[in-house]
N, CA, C and O atoms as a Tripos MOL2 file, in Angstrom:
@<TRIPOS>MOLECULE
protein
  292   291    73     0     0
PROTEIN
NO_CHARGES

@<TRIPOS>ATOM
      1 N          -7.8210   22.6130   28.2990 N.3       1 UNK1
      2 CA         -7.3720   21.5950   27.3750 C.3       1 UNK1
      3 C          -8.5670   20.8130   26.8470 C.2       1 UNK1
      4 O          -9.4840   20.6330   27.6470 O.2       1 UNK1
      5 N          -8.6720   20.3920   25.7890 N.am      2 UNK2
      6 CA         -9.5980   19.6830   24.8590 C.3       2 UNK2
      7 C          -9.2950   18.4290   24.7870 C.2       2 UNK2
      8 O          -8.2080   18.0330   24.3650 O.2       2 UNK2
      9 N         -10.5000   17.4590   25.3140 N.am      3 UNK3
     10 CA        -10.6600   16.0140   25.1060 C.3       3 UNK3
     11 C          -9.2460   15.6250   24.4890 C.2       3 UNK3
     12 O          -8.3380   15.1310   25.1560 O.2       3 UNK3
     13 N          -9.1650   15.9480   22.9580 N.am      4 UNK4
     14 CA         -7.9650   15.7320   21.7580 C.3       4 UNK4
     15 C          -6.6650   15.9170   22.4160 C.2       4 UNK4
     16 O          -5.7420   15.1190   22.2520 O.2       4 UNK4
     17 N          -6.5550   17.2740   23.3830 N.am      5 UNK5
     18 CA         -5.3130   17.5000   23.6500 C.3       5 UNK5
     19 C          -4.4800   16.4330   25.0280 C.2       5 UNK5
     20 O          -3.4100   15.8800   25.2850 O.2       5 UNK5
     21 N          -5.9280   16.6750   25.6200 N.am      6 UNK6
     22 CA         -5.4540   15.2510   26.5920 C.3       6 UNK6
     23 C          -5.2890   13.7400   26.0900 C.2       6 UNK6
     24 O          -4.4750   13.0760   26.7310 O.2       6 UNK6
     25 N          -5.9200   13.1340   25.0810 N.am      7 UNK7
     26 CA         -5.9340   11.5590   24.7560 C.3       7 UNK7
     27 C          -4.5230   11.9790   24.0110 C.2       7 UNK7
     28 O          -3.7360   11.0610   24.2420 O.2       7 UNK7
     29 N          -3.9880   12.8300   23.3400 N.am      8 UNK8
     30 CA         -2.5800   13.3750   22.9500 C.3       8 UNK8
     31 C          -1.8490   13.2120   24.1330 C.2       8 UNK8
     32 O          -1.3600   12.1040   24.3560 O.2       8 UNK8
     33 N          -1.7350   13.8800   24.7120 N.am      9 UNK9
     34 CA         -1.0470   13.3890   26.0730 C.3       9 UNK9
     35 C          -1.0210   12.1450   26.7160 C.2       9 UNK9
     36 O           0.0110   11.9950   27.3700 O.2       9 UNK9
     37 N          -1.5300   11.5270   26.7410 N.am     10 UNK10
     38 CA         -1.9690   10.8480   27.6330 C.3      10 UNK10
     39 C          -1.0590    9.2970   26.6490 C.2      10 UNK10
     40 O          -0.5870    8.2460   27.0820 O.2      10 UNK10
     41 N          -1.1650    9.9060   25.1310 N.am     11 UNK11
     42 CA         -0.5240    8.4020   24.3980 C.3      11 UNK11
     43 C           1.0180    9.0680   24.4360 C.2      11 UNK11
     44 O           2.0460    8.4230   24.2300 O.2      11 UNK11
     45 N           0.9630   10.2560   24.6920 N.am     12 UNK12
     46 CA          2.4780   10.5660   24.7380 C.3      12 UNK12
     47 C           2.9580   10.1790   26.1150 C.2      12 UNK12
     48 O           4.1460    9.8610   26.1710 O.2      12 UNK12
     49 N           2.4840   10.1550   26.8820 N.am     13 UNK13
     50 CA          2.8310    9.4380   28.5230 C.3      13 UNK13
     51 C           3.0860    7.9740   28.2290 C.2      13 UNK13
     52 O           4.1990    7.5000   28.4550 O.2      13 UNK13
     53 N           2.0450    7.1950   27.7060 N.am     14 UNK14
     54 CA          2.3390    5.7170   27.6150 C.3      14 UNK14
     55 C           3.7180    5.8790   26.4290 C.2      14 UNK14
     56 O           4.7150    6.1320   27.1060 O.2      14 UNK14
     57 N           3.9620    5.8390   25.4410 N.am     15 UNK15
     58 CA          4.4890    5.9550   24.7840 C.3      15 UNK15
     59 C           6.0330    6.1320   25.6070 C.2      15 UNK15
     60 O           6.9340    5.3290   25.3650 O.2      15 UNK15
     61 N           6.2130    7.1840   26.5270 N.am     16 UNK16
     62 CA          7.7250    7.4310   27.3230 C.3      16 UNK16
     63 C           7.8120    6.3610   28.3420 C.2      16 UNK16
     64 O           8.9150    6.0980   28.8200 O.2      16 UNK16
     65 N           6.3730    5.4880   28.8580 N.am     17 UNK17
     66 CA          6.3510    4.8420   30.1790 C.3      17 UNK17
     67 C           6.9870    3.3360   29.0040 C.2      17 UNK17
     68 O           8.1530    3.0140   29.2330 O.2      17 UNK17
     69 N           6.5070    2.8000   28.2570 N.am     18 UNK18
     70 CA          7.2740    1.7440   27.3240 C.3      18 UNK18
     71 C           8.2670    2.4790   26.8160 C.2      18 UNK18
     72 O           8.4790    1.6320   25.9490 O.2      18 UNK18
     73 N           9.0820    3.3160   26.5760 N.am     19 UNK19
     74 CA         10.4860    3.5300   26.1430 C.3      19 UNK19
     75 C          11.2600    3.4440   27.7760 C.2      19 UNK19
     76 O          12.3690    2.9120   27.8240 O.2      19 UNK19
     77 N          10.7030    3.9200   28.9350 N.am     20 UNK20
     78 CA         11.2300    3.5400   30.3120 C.3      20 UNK20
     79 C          11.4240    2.0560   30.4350 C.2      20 UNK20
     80 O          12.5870    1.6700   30.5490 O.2      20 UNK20
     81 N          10.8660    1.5420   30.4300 N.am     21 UNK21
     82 CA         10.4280   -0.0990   30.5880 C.3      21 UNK21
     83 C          11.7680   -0.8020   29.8360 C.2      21 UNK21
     84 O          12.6470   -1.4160   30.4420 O.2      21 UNK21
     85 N          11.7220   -0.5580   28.2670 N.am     22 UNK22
     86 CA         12.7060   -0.8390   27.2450 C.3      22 UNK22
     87 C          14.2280   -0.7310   27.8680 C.2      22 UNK22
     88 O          14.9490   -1.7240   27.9640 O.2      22 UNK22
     89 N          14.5250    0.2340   28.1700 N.am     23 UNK23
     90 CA         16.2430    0.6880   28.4360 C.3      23 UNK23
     91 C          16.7460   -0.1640   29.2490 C.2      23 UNK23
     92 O          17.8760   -0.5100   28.9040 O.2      23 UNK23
     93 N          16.3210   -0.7060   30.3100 N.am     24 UNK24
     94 CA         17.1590   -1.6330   30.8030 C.3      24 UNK24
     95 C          17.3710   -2.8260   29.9340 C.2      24 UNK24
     96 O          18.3620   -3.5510   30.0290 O.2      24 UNK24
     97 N          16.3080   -3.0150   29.0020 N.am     25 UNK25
     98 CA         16.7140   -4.1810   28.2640 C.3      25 UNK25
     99 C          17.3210   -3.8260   27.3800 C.2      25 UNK25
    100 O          18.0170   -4.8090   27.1290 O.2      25 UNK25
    101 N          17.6410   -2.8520   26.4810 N.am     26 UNK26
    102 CA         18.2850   -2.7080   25.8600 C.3      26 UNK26
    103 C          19.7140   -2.3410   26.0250 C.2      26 UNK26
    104 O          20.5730   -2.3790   25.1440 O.2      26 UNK26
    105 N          19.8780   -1.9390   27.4030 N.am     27 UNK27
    106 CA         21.3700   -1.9230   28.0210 C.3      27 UNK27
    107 C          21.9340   -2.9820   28.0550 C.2      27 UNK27
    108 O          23.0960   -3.1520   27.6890 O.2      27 UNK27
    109 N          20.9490   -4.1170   28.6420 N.am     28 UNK28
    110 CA         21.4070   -5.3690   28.5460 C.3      28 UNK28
    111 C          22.0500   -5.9210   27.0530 C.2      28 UNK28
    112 O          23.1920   -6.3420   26.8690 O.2      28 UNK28
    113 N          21.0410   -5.7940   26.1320 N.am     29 UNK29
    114 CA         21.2900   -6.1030   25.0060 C.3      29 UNK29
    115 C          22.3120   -5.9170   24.2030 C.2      29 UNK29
    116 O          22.7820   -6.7880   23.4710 O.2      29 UNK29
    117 N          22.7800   -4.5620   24.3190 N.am     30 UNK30
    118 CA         23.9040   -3.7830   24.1100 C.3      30 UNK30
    119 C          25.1390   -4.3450   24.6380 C.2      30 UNK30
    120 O          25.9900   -4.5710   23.7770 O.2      30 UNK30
    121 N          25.4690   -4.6480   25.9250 N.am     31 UNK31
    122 CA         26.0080   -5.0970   26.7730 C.3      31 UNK31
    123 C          26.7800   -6.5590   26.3350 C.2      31 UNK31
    124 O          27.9490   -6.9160   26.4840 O.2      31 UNK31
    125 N          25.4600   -7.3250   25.6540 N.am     32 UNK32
    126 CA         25.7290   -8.9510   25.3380 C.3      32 UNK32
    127 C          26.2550   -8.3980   24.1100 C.2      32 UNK32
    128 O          27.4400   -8.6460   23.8870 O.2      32 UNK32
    129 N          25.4820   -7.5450   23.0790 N.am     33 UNK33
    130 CA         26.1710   -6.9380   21.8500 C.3      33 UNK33
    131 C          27.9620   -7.0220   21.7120 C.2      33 UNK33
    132 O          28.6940   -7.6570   20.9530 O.2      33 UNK33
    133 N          28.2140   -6.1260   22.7550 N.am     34 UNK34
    134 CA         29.4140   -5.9550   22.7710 C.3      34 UNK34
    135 C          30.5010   -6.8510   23.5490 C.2      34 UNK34
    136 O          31.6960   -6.5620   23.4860 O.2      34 UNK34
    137 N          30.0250   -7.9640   24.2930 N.am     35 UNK35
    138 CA         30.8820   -8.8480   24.8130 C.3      35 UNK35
    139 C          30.8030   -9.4490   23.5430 C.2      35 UNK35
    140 O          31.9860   -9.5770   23.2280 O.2      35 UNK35
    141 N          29.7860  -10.1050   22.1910 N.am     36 UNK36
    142 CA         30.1350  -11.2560   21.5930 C.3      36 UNK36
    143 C          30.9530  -10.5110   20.1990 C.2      36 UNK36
    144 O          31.7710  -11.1740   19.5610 O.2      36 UNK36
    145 N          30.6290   -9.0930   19.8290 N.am     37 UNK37
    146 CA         31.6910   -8.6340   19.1620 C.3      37 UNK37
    147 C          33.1900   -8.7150   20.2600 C.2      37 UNK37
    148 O          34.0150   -9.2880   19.5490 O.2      37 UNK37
    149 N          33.5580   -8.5450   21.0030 N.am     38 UNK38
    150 CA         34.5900   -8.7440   21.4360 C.3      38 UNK38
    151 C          35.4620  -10.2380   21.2260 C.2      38 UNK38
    152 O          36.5790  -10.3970   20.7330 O.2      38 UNK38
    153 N          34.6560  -11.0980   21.7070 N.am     39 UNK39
    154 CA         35.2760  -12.3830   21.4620 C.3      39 UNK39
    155 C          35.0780  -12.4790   20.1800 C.2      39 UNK39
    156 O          35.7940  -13.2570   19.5490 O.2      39 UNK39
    157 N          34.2510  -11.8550   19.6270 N.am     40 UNK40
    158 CA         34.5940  -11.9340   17.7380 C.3      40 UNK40
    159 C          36.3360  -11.6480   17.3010 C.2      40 UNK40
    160 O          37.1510  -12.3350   16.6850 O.2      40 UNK40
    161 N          36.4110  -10.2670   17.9670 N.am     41 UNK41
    162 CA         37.4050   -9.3370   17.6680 C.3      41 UNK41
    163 C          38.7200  -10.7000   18.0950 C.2      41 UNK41
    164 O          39.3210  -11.1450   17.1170 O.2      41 UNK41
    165 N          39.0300  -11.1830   19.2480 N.am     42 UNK42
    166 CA         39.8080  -11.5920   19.9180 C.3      42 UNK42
    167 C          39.9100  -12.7070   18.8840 C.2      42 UNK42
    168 O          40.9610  -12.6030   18.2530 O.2      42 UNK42
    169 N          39.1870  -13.6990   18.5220 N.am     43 UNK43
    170 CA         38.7570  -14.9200   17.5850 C.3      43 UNK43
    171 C          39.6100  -14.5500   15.8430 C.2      43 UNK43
    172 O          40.2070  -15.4220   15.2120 O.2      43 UNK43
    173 N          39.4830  -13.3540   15.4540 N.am     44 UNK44
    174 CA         40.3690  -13.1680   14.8760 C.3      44 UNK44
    175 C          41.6930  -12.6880   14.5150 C.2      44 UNK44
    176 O          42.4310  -12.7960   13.5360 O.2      44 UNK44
    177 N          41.7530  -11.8860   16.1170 N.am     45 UNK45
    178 CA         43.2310  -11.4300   16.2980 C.3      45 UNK45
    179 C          43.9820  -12.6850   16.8330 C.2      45 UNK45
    180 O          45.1910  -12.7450   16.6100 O.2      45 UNK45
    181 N          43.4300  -13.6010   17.4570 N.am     46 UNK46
    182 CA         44.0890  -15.0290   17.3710 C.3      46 UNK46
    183 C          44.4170  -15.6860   16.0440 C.2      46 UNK46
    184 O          45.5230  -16.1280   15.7310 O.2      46 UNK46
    185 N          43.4580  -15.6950   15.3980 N.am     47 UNK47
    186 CA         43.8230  -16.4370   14.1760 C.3      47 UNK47
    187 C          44.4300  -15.5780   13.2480 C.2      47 UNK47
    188 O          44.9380  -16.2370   12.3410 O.2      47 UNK47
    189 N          44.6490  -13.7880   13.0520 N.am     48 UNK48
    190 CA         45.9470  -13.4690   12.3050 C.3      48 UNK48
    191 C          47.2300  -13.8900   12.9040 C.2      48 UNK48
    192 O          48.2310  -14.3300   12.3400 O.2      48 UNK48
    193 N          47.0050  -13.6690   14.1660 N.am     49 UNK49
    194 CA         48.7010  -14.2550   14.8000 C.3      49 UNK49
    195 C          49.0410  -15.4470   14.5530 C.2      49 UNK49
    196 O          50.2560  -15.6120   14.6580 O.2      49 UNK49
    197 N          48.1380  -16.8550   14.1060 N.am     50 UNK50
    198 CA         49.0710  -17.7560   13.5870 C.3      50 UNK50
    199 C          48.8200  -17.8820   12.4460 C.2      50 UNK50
    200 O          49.2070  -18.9720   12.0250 O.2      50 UNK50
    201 N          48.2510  -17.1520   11.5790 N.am     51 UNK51
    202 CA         48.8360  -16.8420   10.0150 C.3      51 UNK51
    203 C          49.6870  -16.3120   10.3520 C.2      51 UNK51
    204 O          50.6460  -17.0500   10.1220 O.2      51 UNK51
    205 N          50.0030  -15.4650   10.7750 N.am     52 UNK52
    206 CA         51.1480  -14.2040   10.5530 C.3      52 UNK52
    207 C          52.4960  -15.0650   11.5090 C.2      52 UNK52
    208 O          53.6240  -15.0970   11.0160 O.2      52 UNK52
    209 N          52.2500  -15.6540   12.7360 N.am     53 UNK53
    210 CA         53.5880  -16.8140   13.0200 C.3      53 UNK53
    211 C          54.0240  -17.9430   11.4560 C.2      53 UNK53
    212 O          55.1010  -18.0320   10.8670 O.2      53 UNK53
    213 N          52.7710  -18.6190   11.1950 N.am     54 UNK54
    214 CA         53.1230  -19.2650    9.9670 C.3      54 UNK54
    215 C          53.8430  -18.7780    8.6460 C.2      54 UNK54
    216 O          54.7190  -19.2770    7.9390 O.2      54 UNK54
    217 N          53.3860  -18.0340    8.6180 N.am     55 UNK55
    218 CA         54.0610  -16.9880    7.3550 C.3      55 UNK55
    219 C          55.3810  -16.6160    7.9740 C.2      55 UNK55
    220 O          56.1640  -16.6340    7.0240 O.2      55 UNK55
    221 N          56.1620  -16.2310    9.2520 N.am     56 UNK56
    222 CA         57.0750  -15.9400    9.6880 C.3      56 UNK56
    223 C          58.0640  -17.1520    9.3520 C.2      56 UNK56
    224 O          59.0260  -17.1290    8.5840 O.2      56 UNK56
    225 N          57.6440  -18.0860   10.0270 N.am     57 UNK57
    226 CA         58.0500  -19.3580   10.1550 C.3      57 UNK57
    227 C          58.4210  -20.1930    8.7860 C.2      57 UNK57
    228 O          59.2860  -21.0540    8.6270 O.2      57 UNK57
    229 N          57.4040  -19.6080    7.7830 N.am     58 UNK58
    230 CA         57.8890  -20.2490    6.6490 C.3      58 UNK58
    231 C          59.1950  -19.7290    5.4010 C.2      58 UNK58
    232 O          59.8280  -20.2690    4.4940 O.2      58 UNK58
    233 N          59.0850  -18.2660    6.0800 N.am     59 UNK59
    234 CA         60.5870  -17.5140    5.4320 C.3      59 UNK59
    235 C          61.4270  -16.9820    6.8210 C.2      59 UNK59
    236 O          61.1980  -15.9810    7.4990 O.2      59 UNK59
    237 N          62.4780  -18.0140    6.9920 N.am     60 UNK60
    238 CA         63.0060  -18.1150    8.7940 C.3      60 UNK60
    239 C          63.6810  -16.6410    7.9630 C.2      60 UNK60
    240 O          63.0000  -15.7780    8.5160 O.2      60 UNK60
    241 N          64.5250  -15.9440    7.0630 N.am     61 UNK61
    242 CA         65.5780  -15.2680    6.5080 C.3      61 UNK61
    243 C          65.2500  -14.1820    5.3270 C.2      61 UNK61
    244 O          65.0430  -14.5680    4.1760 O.2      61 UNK61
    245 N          65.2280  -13.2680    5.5670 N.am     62 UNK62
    246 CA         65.0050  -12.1700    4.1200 C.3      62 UNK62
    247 C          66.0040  -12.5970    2.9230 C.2      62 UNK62
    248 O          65.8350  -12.1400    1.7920 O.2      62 UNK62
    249 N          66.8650  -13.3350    3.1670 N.am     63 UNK63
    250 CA         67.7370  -13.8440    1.8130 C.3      63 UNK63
    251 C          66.7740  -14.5090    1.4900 C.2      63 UNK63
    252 O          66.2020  -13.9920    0.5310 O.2      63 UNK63
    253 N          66.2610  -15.5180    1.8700 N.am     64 UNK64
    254 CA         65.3140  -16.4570    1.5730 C.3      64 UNK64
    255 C          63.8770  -16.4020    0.8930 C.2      64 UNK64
    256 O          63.1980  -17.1990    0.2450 O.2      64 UNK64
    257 N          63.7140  -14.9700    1.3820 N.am     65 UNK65
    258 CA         62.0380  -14.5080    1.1640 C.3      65 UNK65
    259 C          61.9510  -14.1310   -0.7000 C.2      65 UNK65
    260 O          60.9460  -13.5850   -1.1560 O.2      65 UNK65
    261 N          62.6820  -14.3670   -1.2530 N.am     66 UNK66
    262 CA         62.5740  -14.6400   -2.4940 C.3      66 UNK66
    263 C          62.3070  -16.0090   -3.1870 C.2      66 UNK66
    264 O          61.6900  -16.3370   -4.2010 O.2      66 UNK66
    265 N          62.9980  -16.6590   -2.2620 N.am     67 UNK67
    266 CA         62.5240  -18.1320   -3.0790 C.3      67 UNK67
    267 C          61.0160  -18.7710   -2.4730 C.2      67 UNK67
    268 O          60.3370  -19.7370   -2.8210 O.2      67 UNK67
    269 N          60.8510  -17.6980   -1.3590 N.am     68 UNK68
    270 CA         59.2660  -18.5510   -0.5960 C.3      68 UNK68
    271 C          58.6460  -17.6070   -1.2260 C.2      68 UNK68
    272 O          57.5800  -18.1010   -1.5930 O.2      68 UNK68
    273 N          58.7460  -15.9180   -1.7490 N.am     69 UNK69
    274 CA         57.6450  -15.9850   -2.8830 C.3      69 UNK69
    275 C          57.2870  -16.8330   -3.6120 C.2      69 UNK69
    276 O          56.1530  -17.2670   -3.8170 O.2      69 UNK69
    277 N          58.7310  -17.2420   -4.2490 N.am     70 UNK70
    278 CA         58.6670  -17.6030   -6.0830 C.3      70 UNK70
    279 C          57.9430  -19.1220   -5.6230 C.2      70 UNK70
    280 O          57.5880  -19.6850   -6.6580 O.2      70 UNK70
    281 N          57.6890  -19.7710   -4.6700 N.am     71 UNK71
    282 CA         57.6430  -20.9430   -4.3190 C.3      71 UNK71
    283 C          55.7770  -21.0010   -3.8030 C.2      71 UNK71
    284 O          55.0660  -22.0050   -3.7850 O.2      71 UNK71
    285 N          55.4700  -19.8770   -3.5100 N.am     72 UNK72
    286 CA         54.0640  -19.3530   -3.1250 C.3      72 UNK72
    287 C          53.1300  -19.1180   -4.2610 C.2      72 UNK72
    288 O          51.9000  -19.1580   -4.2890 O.2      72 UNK72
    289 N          53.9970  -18.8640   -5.1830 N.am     73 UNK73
    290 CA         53.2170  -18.4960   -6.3570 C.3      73 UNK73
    291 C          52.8870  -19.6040   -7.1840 C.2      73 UNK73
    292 O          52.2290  -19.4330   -8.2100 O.2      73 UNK73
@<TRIPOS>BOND
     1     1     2 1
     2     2     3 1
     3     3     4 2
     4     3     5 am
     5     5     6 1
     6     6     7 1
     7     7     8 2
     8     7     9 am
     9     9    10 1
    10    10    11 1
    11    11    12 2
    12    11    13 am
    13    13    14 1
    14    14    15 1
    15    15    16 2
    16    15    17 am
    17    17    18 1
    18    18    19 1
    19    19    20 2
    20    19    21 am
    21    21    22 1
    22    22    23 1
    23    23    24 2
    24    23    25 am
    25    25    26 1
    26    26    27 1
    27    27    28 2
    28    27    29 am
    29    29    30 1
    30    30    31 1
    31    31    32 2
    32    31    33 am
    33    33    34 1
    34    34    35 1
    35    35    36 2
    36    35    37 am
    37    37    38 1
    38    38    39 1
    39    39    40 2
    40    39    41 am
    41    41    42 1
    42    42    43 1
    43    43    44 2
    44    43    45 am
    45    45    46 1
    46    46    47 1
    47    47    48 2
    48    47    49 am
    49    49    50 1
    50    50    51 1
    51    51    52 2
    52    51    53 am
    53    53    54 1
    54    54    55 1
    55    55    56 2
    56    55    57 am
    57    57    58 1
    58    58    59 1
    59    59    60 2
    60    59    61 am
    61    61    62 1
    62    62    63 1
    63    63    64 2
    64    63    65 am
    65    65    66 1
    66    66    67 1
    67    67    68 2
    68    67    69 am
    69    69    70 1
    70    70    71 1
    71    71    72 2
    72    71    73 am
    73    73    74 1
    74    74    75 1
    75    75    76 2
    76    75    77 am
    77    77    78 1
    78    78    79 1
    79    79    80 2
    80    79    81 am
    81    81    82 1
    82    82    83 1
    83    83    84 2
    84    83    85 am
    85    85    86 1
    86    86    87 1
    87    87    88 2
    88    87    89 am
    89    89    90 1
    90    90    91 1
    91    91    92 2
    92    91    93 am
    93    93    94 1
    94    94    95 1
    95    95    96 2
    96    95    97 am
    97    97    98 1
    98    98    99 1
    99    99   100 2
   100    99   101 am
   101   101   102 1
   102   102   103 1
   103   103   104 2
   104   103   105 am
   105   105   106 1
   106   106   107 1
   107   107   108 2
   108   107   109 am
   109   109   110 1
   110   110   111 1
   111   111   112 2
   112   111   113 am
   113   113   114 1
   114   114   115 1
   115   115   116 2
   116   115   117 am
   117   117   118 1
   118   118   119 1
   119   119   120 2
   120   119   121 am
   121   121   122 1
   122   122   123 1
   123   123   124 2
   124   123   125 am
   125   125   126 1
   126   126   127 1
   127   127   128 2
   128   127   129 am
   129   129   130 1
   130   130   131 1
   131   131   132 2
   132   131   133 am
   133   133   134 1
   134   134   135 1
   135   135   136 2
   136   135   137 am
   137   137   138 1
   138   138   139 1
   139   139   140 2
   140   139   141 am
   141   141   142 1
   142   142   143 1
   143   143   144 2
   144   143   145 am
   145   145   146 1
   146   146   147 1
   147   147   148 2
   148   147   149 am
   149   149   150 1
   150   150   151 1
   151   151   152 2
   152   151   153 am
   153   153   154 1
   154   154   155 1
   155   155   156 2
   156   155   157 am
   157   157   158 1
   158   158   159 1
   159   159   160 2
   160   159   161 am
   161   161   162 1
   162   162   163 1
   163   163   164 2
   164   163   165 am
   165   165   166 1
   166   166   167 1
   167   167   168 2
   168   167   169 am
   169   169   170 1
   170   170   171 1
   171   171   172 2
   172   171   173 am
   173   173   174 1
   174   174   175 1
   175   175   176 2
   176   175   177 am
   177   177   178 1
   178   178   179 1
   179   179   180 2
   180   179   181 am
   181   181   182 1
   182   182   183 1
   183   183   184 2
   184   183   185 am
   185   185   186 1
   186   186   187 1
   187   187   188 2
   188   187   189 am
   189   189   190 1
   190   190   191 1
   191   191   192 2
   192   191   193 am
   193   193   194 1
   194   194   195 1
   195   195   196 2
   196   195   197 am
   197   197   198 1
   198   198   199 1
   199   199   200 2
   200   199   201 am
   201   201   202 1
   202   202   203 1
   203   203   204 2
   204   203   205 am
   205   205   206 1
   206   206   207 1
   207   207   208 2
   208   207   209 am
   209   209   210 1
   210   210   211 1
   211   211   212 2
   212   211   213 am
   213   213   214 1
   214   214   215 1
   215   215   216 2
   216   215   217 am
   217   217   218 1
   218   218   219 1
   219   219   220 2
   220   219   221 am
   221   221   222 1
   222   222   223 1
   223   223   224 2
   224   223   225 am
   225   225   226 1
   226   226   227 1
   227   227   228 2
   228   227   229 am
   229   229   230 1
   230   230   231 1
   231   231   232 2
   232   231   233 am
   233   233   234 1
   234   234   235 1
   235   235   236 2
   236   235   237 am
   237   237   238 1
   238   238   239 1
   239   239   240 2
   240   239   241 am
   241   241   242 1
   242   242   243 1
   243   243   244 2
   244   243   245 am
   245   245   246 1
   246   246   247 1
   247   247   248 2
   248   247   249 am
   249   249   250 1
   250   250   251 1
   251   251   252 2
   252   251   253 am
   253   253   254 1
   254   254   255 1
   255   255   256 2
   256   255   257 am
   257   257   258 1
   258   258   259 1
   259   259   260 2
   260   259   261 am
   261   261   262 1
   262   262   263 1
   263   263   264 2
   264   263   265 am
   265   265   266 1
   266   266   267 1
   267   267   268 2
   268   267   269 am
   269   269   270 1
   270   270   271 1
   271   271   272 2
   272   271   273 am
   273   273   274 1
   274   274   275 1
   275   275   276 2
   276   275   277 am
   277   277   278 1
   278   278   279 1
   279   279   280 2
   280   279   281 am
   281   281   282 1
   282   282   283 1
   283   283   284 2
   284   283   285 am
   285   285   286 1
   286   286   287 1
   287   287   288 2
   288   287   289 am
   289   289   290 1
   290   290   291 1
   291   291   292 2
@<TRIPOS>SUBSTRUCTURE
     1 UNK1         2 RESIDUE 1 A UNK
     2 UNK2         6 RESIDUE 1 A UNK
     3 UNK3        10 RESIDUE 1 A UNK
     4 UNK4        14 RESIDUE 1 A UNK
     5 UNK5        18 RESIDUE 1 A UNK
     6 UNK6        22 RESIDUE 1 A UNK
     7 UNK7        26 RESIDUE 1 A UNK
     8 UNK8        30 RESIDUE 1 A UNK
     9 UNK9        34 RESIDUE 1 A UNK
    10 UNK10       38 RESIDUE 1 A UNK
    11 UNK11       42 RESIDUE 1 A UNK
    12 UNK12       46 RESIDUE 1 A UNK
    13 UNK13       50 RESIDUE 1 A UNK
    14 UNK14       54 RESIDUE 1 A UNK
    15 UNK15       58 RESIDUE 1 A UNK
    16 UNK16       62 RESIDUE 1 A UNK
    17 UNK17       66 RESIDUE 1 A UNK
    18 UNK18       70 RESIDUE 1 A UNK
    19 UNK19       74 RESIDUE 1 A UNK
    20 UNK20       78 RESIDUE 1 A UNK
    21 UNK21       82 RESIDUE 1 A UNK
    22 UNK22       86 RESIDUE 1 A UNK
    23 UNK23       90 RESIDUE 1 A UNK
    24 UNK24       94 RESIDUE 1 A UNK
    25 UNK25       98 RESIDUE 1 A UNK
    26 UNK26      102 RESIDUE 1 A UNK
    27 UNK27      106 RESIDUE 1 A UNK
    28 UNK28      110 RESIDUE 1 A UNK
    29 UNK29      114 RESIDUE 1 A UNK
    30 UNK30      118 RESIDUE 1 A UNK
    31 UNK31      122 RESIDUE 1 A UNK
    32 UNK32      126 RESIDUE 1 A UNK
    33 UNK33      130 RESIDUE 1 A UNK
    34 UNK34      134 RESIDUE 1 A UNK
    35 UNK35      138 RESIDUE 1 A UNK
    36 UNK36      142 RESIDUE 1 A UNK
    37 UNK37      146 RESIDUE 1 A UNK
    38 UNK38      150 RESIDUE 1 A UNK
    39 UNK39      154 RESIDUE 1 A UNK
    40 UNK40      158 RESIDUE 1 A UNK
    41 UNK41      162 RESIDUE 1 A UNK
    42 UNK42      166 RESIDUE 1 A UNK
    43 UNK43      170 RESIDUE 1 A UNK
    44 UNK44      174 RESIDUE 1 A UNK
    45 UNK45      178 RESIDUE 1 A UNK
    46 UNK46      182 RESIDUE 1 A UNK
    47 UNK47      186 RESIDUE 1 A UNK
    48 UNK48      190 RESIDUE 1 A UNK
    49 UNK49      194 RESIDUE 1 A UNK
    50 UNK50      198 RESIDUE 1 A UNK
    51 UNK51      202 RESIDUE 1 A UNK
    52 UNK52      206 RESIDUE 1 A UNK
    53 UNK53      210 RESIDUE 1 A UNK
    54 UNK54      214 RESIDUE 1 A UNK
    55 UNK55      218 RESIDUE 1 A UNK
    56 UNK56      222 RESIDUE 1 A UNK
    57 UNK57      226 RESIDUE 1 A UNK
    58 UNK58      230 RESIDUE 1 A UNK
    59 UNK59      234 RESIDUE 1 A UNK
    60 UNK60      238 RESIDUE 1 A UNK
    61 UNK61      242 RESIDUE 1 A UNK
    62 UNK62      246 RESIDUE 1 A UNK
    63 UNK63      250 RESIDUE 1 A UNK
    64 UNK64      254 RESIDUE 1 A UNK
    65 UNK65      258 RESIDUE 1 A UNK
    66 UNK66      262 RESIDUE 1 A UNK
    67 UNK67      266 RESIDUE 1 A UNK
    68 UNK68      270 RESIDUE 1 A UNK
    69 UNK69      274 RESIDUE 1 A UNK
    70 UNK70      278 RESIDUE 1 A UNK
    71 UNK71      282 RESIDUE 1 A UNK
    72 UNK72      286 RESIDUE 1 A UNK
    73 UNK73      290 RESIDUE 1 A UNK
């Protein structure tokens, strides 16, 4: 092997020893990623359910749901 082929190697070793190093943090990262999309997710499936109770609530009757269009508009 030639000087070249080893300092090649040798940055390809460091190079995998910092992508080793990285992964746990980035598991972590990932990890927090996806807990604060979650309470994202939850944050708005709360808040369609009381649009969507309110909107229930405001036409109690399908006879009715004509005049809470015409009344929406």
């Amino acid at each position: 092997m030639s000087t070249q082929d080893l300092m090649r190697e040798l940055g390809l070793a460091r190079t995998k020893i910092k992508k080793l190093e990285l992964e746990p943090d980035v598991a972590e990262r990932t990890k927090e990623y996806q807990h604060s999309v979650q309470q994202e997710m939850e944050k708005l499936d709360e808040s369609a359910r009381s649009v969507n109770s309110g909107v229930l609530e405001g036409c109690p009757c399908p006879e009715t749901s004509g005049q809470c269009d015409a009344a929406n508009r």
